[in-house]
C-alpha positions in Angstrom: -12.4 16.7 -5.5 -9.5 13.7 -5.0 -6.7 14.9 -2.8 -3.0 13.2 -2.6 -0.6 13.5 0.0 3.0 12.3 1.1 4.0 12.4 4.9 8.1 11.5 5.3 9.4 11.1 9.1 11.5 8.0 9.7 8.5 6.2 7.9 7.0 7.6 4.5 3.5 7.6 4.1 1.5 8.4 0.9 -2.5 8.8 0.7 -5.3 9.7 -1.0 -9.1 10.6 -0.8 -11.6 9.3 -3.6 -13.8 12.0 -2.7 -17.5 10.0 -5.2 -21.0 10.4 -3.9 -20.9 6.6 -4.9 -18.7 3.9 -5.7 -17.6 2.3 -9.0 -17.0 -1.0 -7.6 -13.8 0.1 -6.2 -12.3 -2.5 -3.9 -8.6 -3.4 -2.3 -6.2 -4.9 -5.0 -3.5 -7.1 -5.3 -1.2 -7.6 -8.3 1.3 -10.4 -7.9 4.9 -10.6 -9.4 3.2 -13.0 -12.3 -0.1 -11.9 -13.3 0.1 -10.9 -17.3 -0.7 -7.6 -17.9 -2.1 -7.2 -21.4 -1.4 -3.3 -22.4 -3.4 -2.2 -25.6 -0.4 -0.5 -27.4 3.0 -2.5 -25.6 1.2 -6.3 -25.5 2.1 -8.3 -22.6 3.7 -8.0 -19.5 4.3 -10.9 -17.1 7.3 -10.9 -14.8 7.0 -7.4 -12.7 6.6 -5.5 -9.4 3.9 -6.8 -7.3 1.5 -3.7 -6.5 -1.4 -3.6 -4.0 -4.3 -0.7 -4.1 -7.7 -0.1 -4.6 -9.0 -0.9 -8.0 -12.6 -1.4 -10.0 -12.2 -5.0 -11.6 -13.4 -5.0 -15.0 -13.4 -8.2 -17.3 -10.4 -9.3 -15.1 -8.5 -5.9 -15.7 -7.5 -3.7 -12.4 -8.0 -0.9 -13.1 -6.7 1.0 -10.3 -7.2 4.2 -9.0 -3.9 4.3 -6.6 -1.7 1.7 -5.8 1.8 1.2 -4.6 4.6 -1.0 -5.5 6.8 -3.6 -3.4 9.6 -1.2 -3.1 8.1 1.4 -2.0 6.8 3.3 -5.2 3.2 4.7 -5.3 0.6 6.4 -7.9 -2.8 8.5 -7.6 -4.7 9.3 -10.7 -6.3 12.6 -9.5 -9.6 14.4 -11.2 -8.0 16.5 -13.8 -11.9 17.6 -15.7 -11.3 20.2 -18.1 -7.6 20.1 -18.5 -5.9 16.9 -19.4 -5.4 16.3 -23.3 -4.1 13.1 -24.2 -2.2 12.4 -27.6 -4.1 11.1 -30.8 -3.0 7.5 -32.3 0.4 7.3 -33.9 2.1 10.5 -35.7 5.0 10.2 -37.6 7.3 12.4 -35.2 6.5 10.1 -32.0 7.0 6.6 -33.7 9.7 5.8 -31.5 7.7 6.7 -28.2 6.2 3.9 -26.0 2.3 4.5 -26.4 0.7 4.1 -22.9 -3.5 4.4 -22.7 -4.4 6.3 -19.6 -6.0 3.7 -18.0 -2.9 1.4 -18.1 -0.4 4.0 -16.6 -0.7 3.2 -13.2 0.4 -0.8 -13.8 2.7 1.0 -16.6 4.8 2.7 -13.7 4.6 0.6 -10.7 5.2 -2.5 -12.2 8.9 -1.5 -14.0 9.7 1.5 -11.5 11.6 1.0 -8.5 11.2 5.3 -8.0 10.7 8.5 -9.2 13.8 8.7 -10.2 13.5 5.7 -12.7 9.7 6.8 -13.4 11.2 10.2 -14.8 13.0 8.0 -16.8 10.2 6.3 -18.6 8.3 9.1 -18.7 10.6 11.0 -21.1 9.8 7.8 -23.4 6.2 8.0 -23.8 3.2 9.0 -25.4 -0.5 9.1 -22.7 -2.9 7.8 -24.8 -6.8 8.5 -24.3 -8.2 5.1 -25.4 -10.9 4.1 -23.5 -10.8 0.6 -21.7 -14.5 -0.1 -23.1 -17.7 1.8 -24.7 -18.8 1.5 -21.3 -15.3 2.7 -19.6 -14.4 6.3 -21.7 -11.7 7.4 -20.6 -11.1 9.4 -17.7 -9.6 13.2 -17.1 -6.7 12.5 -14.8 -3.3 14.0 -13.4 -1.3 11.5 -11.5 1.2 11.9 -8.2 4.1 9.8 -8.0 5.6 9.7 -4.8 8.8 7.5 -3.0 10.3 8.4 0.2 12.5 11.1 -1.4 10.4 12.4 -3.8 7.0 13.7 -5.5 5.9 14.3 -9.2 3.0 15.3 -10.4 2.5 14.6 -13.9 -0.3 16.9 -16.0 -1.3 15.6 -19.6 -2.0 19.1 -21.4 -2.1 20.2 -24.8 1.1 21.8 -25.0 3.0 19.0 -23.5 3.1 16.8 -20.0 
């Protein structure tokens, strides 16, 4: 089980536990201002909020498991086995909805959002998709917590709605 906290005194802290009997290659990641993120669904990103966290590396993709932003923004993906339900491909009613795959939505958030606040935002405007990275990558049952030093979301993909 992965646990996420937030700790505000005149400093704000924000953790998490990967709590695996092994490791997926998981290492400490840095995302500069420039590198191009290619999203499946949204194509490419380049200028953006540098990010640092830890991350598996896969075919020069990071995808990360937490990570925080340069002002101050930061994201868990959190075991979610059993309850999260993502949304199927395109349906006529959410056409106008950013489609975001689940592995993406980390880099999604932190590289456009400055806080919660803005996060909120953006999440009102999309659509959590459950494509898989790769055959070898399925995707994986997550909640997230987004945290800034004034406030904490935890966001729930469920089949009646985030």
């Amino acid at each position: 089980m992965c646990t996420a906290a937030t700790y505000k005194t005149q400093d704000f802290y924000f953790g998490r536990t990967l709590d695996y009997e092994f490791s997926y290659g998981d290492e400490i990641t840095v995302t500069p201002r420039k590198y191009p993120f290619h999203f499946r669904h949204m194509g490419e990103v380049v200028s953006h909020y540098a990010m640092i966290g830890m991350a598996h590396m896969a075919d020069g993709y990071p995808l990360y498991y937490d990570a925080a932003n340069e002002k101050g923004l930061g994201m868990a993906g959190l075991n979610f086995v059993g309850n999260a339900a993502y949304a199927d491909e395109g349906t006529e009613a959410d056409k106008d909805l950013v489609q975001v795959a689940q592995y993406e939505f980390i880099p999604w958030i932190l590289t456009q959002c400055a806080s919660v606040a803005e996060a909120r935002r953006m999440l009102s405007n999309m659509k959590l998709m459950g494509t898989p990275f790769s055959e070898q990558l399925p995707t994986a049952q997550l909640h997230w917590m987004i945290a800034d030093k004034e406030e904490c979301i935890v966001v729930e993909p469920m089949k009646d709605g985030m």
